[in-house]
C-alpha positions as CSV (number, residue, x, y, z in Angstrom):
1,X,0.0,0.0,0.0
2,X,1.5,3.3,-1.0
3,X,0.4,7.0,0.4
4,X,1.1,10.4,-0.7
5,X,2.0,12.6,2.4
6,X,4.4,11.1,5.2
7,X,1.8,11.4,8.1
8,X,1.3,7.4,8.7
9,X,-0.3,7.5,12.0
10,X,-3.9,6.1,9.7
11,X,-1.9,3.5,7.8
12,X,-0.1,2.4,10.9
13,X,-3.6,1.7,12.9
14,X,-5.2,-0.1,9.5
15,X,-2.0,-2.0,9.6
16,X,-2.1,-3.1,13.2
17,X,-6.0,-4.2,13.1
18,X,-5.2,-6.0,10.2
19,X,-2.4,-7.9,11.8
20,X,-4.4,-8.0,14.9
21,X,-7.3,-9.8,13.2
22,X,-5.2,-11.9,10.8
23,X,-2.4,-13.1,12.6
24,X,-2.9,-16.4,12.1
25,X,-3.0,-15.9,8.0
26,X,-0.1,-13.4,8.0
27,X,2.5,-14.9,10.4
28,X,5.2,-16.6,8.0
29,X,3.5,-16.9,4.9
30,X,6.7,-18.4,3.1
31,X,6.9,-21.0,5.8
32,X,3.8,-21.6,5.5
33,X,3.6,-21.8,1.5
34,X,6.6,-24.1,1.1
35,X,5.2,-26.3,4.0
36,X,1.7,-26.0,4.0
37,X,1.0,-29.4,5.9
38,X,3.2,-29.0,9.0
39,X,4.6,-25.2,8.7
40,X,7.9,-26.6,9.7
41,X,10.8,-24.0,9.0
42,X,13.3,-27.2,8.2
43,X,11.3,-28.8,6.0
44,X,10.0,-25.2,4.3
45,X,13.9,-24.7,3.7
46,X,14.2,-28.1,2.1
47,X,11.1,-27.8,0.1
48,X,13.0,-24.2,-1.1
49,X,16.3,-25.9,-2.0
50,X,14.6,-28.5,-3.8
51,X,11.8,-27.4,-5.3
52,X,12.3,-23.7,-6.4
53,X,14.1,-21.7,-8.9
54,X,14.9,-18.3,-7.2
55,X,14.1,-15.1,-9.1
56,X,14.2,-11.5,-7.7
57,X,11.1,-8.9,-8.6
58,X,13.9,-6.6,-9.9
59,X,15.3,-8.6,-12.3
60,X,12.6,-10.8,-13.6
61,X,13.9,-10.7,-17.3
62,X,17.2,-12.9,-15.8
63,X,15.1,-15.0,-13.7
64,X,12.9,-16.3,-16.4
65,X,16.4,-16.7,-18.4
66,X,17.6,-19.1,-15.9
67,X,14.2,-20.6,-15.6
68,X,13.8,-21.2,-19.6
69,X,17.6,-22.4,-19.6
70,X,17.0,-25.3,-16.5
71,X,13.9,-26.0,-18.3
72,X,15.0,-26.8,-21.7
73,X,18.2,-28.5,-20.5
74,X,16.1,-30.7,-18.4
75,X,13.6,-31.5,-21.4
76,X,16.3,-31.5,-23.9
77,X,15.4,-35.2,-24.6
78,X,11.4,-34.7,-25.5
79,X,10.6,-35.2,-28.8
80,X,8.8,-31.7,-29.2
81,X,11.8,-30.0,-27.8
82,X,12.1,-27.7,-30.8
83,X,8.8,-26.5,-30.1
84,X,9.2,-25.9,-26.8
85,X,12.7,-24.1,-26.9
86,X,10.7,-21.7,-29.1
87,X,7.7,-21.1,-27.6
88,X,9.8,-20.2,-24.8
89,X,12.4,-18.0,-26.1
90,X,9.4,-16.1,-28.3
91,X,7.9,-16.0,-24.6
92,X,10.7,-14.1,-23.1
93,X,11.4,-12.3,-25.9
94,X,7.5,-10.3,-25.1
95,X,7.9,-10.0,-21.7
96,X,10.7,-7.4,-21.6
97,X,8.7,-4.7,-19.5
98,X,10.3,-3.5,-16.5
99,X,8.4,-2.3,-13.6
100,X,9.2,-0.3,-10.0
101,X,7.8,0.0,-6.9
102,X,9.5,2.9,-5.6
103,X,7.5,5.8,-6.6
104,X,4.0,5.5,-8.3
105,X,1.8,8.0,-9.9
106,X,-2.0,7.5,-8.9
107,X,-4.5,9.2,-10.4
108,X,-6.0,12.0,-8.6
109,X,-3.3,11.1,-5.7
110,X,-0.1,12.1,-7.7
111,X,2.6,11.0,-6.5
112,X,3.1,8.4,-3.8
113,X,5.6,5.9,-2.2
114,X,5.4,2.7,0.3
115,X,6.3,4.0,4.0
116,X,9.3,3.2,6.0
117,X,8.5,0.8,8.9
118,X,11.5,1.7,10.8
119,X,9.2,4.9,11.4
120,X,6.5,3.2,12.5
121,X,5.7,2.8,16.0
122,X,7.2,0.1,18.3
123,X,4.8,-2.0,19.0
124,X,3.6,-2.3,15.3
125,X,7.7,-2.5,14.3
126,X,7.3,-5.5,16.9
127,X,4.4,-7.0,15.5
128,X,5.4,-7.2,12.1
129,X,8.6,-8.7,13.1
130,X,6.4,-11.5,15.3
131,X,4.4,-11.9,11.8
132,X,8.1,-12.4,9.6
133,X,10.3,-14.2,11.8
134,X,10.5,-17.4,10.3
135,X,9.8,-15.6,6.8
136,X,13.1,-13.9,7.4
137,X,14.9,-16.9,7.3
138,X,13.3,-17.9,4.3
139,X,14.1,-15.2,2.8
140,X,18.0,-14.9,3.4
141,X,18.2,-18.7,2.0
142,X,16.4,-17.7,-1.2
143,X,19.2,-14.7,-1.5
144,X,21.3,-17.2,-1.2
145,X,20.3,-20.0,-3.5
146,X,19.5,-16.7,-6.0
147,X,23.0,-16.2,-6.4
148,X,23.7,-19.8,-6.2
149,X,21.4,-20.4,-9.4
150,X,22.9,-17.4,-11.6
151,X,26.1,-19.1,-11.8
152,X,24.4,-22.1,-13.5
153,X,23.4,-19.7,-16.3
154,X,25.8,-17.0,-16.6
């Protein structure tokens, strides 16, 4: 959610009800995705190794490279390879927009930009960091495995 003036005291106390109300849907999500039957953070990090191809939101273009170039090696041996290869590489090819999150333009709103939680209060600083603990875990393995997996393309 983005706002246009730096006054957040509004967003803060939507934020908290929300998080207040929904804690058990929004407490480590990624946990809870990769593991959805026993929301175990071991087996959510194996499921991630395993399972995943890592791709960051900022560079989607070299994600989808990586993903087209583990797919086709691993299919290398179907018979409708050829077809595949370029379905995929004419796929790529169209997705070449590029998209930002820093600053948006609404209409009517002008511009506006996503608020800092380090500004936020304490409590709500505390409660989002009860809601990503696990998540934050997660999340520095996928860094990790994101760097891991550009080397096997580039």
């Amino acid at each position: 959610t983005a706002s246009n003036n730096t006054n957040t005291t509004m967003y803060q106390t939507m934020l908290r009800g929300y998080l207040e109300e929904c804690l058990d849907a929004t407490r480590n999500v990624y946990t809870r995705f990769l593991d959805p039957l026993t929301q175990n953070l071991t087996v959510a990090l194996n499921h991630l190794e395993s399972h995943v191809i890592v791709g960051m939101q900022s560079n989607l273009e070299e994600t989808l490279q990586r993903w087209i170039h583990i797919t086709l090696g691993a299919c290398s041996e179907h018979p409708k390879y050829s077809t595949l290869k370029h379905t995929l590489t004419k796929s790529l090819k169209i997705h070449g927009e590029k998209k930002t999150n820093e600053n948006v333009i609404v209409k009517g709103l002008g511009r506006t930009s996503f608020p800092d939680t380090a500004k936020f209060d304490m409590d709500l600083q505390n409660l989002i960091s009860a809601c990503i603990e696990e998540d934050e875990i997660v999340y520095e393995r996928a860094i990790e495995l994101y760097e891991e997996q550009r080397r096997w393309v580039l």
